[in-house]
N, C-alpha and C positions, 0 to 999 in steps of 0.2 A: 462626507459626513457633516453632520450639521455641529457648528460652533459653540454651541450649547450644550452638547454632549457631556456628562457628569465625568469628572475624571476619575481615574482608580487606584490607588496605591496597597501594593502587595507588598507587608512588611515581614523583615526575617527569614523568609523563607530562603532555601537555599539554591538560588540559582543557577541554573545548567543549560549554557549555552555555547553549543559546539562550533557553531561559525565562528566564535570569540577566543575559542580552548578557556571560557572561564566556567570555574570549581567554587563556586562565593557562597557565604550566608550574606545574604544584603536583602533588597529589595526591591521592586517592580515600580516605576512611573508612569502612568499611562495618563494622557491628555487628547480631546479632540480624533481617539481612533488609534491614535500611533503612540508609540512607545518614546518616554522624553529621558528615562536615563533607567538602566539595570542594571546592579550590581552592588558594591560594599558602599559604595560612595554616594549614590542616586538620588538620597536624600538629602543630599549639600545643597539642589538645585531647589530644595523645599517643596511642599505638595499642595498641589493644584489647589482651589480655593471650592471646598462643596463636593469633594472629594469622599468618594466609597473607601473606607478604610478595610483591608484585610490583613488579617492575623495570621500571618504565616508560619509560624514557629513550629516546627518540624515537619513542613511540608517541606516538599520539592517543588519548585517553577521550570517547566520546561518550554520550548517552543513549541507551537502546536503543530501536532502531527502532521504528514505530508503522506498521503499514502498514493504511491504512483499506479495501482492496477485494480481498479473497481469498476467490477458489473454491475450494471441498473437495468430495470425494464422500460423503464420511460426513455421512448413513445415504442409503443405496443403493445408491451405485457406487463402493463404495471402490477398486475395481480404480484408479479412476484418483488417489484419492488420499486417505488417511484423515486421520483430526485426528492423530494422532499422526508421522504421515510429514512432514503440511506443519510441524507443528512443529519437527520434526529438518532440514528444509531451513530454517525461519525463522532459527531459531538459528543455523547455518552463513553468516546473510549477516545479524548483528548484529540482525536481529528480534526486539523479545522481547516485542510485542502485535502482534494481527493484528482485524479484523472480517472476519469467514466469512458472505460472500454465502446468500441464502435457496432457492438454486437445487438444493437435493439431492431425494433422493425417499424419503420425503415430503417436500415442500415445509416452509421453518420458516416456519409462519402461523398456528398456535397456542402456547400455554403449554406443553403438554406436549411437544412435538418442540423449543422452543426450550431447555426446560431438560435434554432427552436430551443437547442437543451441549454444554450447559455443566458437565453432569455428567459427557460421554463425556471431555472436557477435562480436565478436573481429577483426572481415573482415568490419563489416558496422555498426556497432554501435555506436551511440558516448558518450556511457556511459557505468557505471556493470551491466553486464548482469550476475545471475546465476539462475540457474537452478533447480527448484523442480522435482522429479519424481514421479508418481505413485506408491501407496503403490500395488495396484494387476495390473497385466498383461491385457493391454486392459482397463483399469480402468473397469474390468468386473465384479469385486466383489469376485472373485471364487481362482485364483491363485497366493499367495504372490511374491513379482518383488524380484530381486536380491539385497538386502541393501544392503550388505558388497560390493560388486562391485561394485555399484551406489555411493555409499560413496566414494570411492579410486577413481573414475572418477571424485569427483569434488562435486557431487549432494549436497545441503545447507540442503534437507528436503525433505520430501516424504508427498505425499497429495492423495486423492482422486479427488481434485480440485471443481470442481460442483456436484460432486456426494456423498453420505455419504453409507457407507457402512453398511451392516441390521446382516450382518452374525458376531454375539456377539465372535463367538469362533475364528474366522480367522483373527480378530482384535486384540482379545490376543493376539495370536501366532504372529501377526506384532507387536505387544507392546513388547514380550518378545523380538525376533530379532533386533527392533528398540532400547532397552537397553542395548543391549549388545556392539552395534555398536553406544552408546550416537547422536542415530540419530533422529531431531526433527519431531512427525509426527502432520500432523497439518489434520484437519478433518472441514467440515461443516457438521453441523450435521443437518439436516432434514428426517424425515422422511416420506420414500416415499409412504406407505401407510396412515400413517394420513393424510400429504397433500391432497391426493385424488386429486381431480379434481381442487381442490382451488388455486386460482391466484391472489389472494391479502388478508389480514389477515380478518381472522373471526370476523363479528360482525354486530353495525347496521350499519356503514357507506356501508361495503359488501352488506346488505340488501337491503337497498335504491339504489345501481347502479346494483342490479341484479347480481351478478358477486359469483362465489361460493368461499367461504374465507376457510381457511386453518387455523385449531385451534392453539396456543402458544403450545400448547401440544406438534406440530411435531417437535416444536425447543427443548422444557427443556427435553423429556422424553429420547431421543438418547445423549443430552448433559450428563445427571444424569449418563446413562450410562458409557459412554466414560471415566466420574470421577471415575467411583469407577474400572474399568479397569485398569486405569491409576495406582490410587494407588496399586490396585493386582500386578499391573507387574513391577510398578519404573520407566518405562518409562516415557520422554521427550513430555509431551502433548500438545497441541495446540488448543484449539477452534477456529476455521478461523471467525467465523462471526457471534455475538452477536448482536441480532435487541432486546431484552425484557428486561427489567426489573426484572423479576424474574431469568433469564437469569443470568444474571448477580449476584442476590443473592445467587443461587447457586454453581457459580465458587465462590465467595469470602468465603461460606461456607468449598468448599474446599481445595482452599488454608489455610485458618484455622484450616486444619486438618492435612496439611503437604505433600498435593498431590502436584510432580510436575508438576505443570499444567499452563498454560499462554492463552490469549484470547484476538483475536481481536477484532473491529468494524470498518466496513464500514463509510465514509465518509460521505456518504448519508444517513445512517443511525441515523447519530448524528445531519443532517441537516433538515432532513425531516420529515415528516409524511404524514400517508394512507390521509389524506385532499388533498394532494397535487396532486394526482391523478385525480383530478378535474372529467373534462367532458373522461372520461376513456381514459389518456395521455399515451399511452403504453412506451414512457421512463421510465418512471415511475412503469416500472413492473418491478421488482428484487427479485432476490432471497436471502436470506429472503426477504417479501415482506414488502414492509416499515411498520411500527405500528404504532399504538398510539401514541399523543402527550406527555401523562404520562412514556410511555416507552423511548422516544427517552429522555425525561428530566432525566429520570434514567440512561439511560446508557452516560448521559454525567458526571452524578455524580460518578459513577461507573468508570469510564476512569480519572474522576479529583481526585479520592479517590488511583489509582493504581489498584483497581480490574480489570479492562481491560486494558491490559498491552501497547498494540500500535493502532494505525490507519490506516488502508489501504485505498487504492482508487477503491478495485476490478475494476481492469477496463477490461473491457468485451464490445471486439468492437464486433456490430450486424450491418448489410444495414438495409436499404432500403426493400428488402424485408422479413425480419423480424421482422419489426417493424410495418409497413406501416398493419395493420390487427391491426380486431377487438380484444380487448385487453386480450379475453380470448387466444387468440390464439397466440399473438404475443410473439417472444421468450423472456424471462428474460434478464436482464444484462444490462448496463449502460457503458460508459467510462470516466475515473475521473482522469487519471494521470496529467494532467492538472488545474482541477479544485481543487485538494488535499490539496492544502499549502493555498488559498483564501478561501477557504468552512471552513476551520479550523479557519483560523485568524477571521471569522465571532462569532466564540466563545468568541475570546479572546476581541473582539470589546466591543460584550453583555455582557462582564464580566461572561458569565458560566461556564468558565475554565482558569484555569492561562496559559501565556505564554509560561512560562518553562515547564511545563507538556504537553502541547499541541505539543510544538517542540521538546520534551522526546520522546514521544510515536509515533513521526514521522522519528524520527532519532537514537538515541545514544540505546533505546529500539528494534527496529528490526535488530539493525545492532549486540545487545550483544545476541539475538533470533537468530539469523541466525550464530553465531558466523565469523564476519566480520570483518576485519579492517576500517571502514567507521562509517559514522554519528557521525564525531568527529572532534573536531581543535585541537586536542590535540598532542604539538608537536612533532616533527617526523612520524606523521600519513600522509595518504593519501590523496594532497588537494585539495576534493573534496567539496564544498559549494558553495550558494545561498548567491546575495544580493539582500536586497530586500529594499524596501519602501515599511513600513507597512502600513501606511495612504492614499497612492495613489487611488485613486478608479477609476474601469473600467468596462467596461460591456463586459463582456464574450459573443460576435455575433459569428455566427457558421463560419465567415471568420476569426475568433481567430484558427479555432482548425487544431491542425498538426495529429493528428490520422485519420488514413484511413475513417474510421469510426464516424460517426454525432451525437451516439444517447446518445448524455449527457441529463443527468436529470435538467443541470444548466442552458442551451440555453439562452440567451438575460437574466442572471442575476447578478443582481449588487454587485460586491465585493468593499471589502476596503483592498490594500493587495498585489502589485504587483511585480512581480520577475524582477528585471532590468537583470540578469546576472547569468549565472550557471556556473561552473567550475569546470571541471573534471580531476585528476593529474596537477591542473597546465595549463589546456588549456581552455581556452573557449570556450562553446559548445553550446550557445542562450547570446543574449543581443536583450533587447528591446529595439525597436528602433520607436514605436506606438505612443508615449505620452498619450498613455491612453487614444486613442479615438475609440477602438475598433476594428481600424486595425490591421493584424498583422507584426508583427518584426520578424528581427531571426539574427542568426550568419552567 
């Protein structure tokens, strides 16, 4: 960063910084990119000389977002969404790090396609972009990708992405590798013949819209496995995306047994349920496919308790014509980089989850997961955060959304919870400029 750089001071506001457990009204120091002091005190150190001054007085400061599971089309199918677009929606919903799934074409499962998207980042993006790779070649299932070299390239984590792998022994042998090189592999675990044909979860709600549902079974049974893997080998595990309740009782089982093991949840997941599908709304098709109201209550308790460790927005742009079909047929995936930080604050409104945990598991949580330097105020760190006005409410209309891609599962709904302002190293990179009438703003 250049020396010159204007400094910034956020006054008043009340900051919320979970890697610290600090609760303050104080204020924000930012000097030269990094953060020089946060909190009741900050201002003892006095403010930078030429200094942007901000009026924080009933805002929120928080860290900025950390979102560990995003699809992109860049390189192949940018139509649906480039590094630089989902950058400009991250920003817009307090994002200012993402991990970009290996699912593009080419697939990122070598050195040189992993460092095109880190290089394409750093050319047009206006926040962290890093990089997950494919645990096999082609995400094909059959040939383990290079860890040790993927790792020395930069790679945060090795995934399968949308796909879960069936082959029990080729998994070891990546868990062995993946321990040796302490590199985290993060997994969705579905399986692809339980699912079967099934497009939204087993039961009577499936019954009644005709539509063939996919047992709980394809989620815990490939989960249970992956645990006791996990512990066989020592390796660094990851559940990518807990939709159950029992789900969730399992992982917490085995973290009580001493497995290194961490798990996420979907956005959506914690928001919704299979009701919501209404008159068969294909946004509303995801994978896992949303569940029961009992399930979604548990895995909020589950993520408030610490068994689910963070919260992603998997966001997964589809057109037009993926969506636009009847709902057996239309493709899975949702986009939520946007929606991530209001969808959650919807928790902390209804009181089913504290604050600080909510903003943990969004921040200071996938940034110590990814091992990052972000999702922190912590001085001399990177200054990277959201200010937000928690109380503001607005209606998320599809001329809000900056991703290429339309097919959110939130369209025309009402949050309380609005990002004024994101900031990346020190620069700004979205301010709203809307007043909360549905239009949109930007930087």
């Amino acid at each position: 960063m250049s020396a010159t750089m204007p400094g910034l001071v956020v006054e008043g506001a009340r900051i919320l910084d979970p890697s610290r457990g600090l609760d303050a009204v104080g204020s924000l120091v930012v000097a030269d990119g990094r953060i020089v002091a946060a909190g009741p005190d900050a201002l003892n150190q006095g403010r930078p000389e030429g200094a942007e001054i901000v009026d924080g007085r009933g805002l929120c400061l928080l860290p900025g977002l950390v979102d560990a599971r995003v699809f992109i089309g860049e390189p192949g199918r940018e139509h649906l969404e480039t590094i630089a677009s989902a950058s400009a929606a991250a920003a817009a919903g307090g994002v200012t790090s993402i991990l970009t799934m290996p699912d593009t074409d080419p697939v990122v499962d070598d050195v040189a396609i992993a460092e095109f998207v880190m290089r394409t980042a750093r050319e047009t993006a206006c926040i962290n972009v890093f990089p997950a790779a494919a645990m096999t070649r082609g995400l094909k299932g059959r040939e383990m990708t290079e860890i040790g070299l993927l790792t020395d390239a930069g790679v945060k984590a090795f995934t399968e992405g949308r796909h879960t792998l069936s082959d029990a022994a080729l998994f070891r042998r990546i868990m062995t590798y993946g321990r040796d090189f302490d590199a985290l592999l993060m997994h969705e675990t579905q399986d692809e013949g339980l699912t079967g044909a099934g497009v939204m979860n087993e039961g009577l709600l499936a019954s009644w819209l005709g539509l063939p549902g996919a047992p709980a079974e394809a989620e815990i049974i490939p989960l249970e496995r992956d645990l006791r893997l996990a512990a066989l080998t020592g390796c660094r595990y990851h559940a990518a995306m807990i939709s159950l309740g029992e789900s969730a009782a399992v992982m917490r089982r085995a973290k009580e047994r001493g497995v290194r093991a961490t798990a996420g949840v979907s956005i959506a997941h914690l928001s919704l349920n299979e009701n919501d599908i209404g008159e068969y709304r294909t946004f509303f098709r995801l994978s896992p496919p949303l569940r029961r109201e009992e399930d979604r209550q548990a895995t909020i308790e589950a993520l408030a308790d610490g068994t689910l460790d963070i919260i992603v927005s998997s966001h997964d742009p589809q057109d037009a014509d993926g969506k636009r079909r009847p709902f057996a047929e239309a493709r899975t995936g949702a986009i939520g980089l946007e929606t991530l930080l209001p969808a959650a604050l919807r928790l902390h409104h209804s009181g089913a989850a504290p604050l600080m945990r909510l903003v943990e598991a969004m921040t200071s949580a996938p940034a110590k997961l990814l091992g990052l330097d972000r999702g922190t105020l912590r001085p001399g760190s990177v200054a990277d955060f959201a200010l937000v006005d928690l109380d503001a409410p607005f209606l998320f209309t599809k001329d809000r959304i900056r991703s290429r891609s339309k097919n959110t599962a939130f369209e025309n709904a009402r949050f309380q919870g609005r990002v004024l302002r994101t900031v990346v190293a020190g620069r700004t990179v979205f301010e709203d400029r809307s007043g909360g009438d549905g239009t949109a703003g930007g930087a």
